[in-house]
VMD Tcl script that draws the C-alpha trace (Angstrom):
set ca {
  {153.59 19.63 -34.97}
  {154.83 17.31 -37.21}
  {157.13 13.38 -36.51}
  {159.93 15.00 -38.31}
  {160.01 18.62 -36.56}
  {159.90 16.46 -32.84}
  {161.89 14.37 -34.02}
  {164.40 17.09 -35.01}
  {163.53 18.57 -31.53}
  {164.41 15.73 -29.48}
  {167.87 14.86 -31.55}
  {168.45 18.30 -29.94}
  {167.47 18.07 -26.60}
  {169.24 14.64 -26.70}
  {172.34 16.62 -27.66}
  {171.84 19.60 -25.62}
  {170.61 18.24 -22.23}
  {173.83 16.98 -20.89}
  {175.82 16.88 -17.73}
  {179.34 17.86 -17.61}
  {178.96 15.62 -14.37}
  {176.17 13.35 -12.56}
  {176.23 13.02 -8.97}
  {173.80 11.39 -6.03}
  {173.47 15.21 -5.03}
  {172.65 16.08 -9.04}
  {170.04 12.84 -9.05}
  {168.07 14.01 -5.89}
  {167.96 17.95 -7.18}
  {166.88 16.78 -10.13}
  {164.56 14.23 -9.18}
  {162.65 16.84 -6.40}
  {162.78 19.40 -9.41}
  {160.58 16.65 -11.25}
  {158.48 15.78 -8.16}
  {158.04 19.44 -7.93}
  {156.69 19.99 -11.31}
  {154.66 16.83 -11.16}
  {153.10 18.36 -7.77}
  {152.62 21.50 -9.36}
  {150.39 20.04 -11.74}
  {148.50 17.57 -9.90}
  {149.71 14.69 -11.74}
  {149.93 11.27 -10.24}
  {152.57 10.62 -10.98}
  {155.99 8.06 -10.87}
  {159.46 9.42 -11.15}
  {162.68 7.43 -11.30}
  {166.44 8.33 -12.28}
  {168.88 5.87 -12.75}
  {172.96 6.13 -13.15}
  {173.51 2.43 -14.63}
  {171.97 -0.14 -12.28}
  {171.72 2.47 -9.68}
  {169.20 3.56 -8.54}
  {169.70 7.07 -7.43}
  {165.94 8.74 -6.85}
  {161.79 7.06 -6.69}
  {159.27 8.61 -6.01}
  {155.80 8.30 -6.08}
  {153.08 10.43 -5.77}
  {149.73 10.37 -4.79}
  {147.20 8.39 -7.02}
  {149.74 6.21 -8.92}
  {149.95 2.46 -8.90}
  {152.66 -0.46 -9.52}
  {151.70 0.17 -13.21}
  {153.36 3.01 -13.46}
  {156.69 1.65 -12.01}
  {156.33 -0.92 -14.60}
  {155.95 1.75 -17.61}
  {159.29 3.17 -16.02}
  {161.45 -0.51 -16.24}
  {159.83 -0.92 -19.68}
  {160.83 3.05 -21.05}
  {163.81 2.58 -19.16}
  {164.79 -0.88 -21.17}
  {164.15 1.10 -24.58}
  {166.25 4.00 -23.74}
  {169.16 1.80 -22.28}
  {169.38 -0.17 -25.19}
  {168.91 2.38 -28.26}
  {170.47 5.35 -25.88}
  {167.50 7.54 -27.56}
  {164.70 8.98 -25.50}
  {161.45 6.52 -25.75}
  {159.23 9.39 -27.47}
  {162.01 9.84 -30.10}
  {162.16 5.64 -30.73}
  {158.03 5.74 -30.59}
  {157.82 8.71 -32.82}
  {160.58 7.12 -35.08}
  {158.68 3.89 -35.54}
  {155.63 5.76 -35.76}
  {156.90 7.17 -39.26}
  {158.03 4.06 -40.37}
  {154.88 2.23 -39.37}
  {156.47 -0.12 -37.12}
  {156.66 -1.09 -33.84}
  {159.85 -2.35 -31.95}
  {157.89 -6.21 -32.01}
  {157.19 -6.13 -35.38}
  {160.76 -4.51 -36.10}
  {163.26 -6.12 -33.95}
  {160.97 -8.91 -32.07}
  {161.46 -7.13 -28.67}
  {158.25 -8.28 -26.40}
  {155.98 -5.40 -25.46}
  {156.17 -6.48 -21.89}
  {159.56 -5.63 -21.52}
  {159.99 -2.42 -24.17}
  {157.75 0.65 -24.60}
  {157.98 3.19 -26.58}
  {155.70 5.66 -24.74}
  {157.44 8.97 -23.80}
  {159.19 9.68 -20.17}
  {162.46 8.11 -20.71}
  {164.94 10.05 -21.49}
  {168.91 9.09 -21.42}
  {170.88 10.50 -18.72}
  {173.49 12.21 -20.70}
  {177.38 12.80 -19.31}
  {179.56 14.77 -21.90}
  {182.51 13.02 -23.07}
  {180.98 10.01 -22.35}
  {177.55 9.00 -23.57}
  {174.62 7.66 -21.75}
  {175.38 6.37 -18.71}
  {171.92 6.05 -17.30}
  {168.32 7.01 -17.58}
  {165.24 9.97 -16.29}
  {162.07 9.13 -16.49}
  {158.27 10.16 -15.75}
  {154.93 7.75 -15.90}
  {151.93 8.90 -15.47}
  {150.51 11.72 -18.06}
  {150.12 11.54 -21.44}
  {153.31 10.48 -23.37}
  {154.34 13.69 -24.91}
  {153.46 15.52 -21.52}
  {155.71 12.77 -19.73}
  {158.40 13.69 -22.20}
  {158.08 17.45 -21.95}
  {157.89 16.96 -17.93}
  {161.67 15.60 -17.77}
  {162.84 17.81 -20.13}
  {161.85 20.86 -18.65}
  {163.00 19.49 -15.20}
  {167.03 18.81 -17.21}
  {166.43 21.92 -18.77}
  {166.41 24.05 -15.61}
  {168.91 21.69 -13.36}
  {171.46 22.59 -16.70}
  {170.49 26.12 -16.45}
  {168.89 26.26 -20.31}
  {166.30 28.51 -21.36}
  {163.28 25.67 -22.21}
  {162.35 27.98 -25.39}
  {165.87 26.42 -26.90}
  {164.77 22.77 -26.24}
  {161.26 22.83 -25.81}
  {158.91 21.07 -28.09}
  {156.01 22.82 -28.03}
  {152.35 22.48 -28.04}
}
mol new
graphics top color blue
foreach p $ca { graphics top sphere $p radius 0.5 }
foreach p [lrange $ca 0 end-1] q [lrange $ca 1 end] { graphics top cylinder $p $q radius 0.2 }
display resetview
C-alpha cells in the first residue's frame, strides 16, 4: 500500500459511494448495517450518521467511552469542512508532512484527521452530511463505513475496497 494508491482509492470511493437519495429510513439501514459489522467483529465501537445538523442514527456499543463520541464531532468537523473523508485529508497531509495545525491553524481539539468520517454523498448535490466509525484503528474505521455504503448502494466492495 502506498499514500498515493489510497489516496487514489478513496477519490474513488468518494466518487462512487453515493446516494441517489438519503432518507431517515436509509440512515437507520445503514447505520444497523454498521452496528452489525462492528458486532460482528467485536469492536467497541461508536457509530454516528449525520444529514446536516441532524442527527439521524448513534449508537454505541459495548466497551466504548465519551472519547469516542468526541473522535466522531472532531472527524465529523474535518469532513464537513473539506467535504473529503478524514483518512483521505490525514493521508493527504501525511505526504505533505503537515498537519491541519501546522497547515491551516485548525486546533487539534476540534479537527482530526484519523479515519471514520466519511461524507455522506447525494448525487446531484454534494455532501450534505457525514458517516462515521470510532473505535478501531483508523484505516479499519475507514474500511468499516465503507464496506457498510458499499453494500446499502448495492456495490461489489472489490470495486471500492482498499485493501490490506
Amino acid at each position: 500500500m502506498t499514500l498515493e494508491r489510497d489516496l487514489a482509492r478513496i477519490r474513488h470511493q468518494e466518487q462512487t459511494l453515493a446516494f441517489p437519495s438519503f432518507t431517515p429510513l436509509t440512515a437507520w439501514e445503514l447505520g444497523t448495517r454498521m452496528r452489525q459489522l462492528a458486532v460482528d467483529r467485536s469492536a467497541p465501537m461508536a457509530l454516528e450518521i449525520q444529514l446536516g445538523e441532524h442527527l439521524l442514527f448513534h449508537c454505541a456499543l459495548p466497551g466504548t467511552t465519551p472519547g469516542n463520541a468526541d473522535w466522531i464531532r472532531r472527524k465529523r468537523n474535518t469532513v464537513l469542512r473539506f467535504q473529503r473523508s478524514s483518512y483521505a485529508m490525514g493521508l493527504s497531509l501525511e505526504a505533505e508532512k503537515s498537519t491541519l495545525q501546522e497547515k491551516l491553524g485548525l486546533p487539534l481539539r476540534d479537527y482530526s484527521t484519523h479515519g471514520g468520517c466519511f461524507p455522506l454523498i447525494l448525487l446531484g448535490t454534494g455532501c450534505v452530511g457525514t458517516i462515521t466509525a470510532s473505535g478501531l484503528p483508523q484505516r479499519e474505521d475507514h474500511n468499516l463505513v465503507v464496506q457498510a455504503l458499499a453494500a446499502q448502494l448495492n456495490i461489489p466492495l472489490e470495486q471500492v475496497a482498499l485493501g490490506d
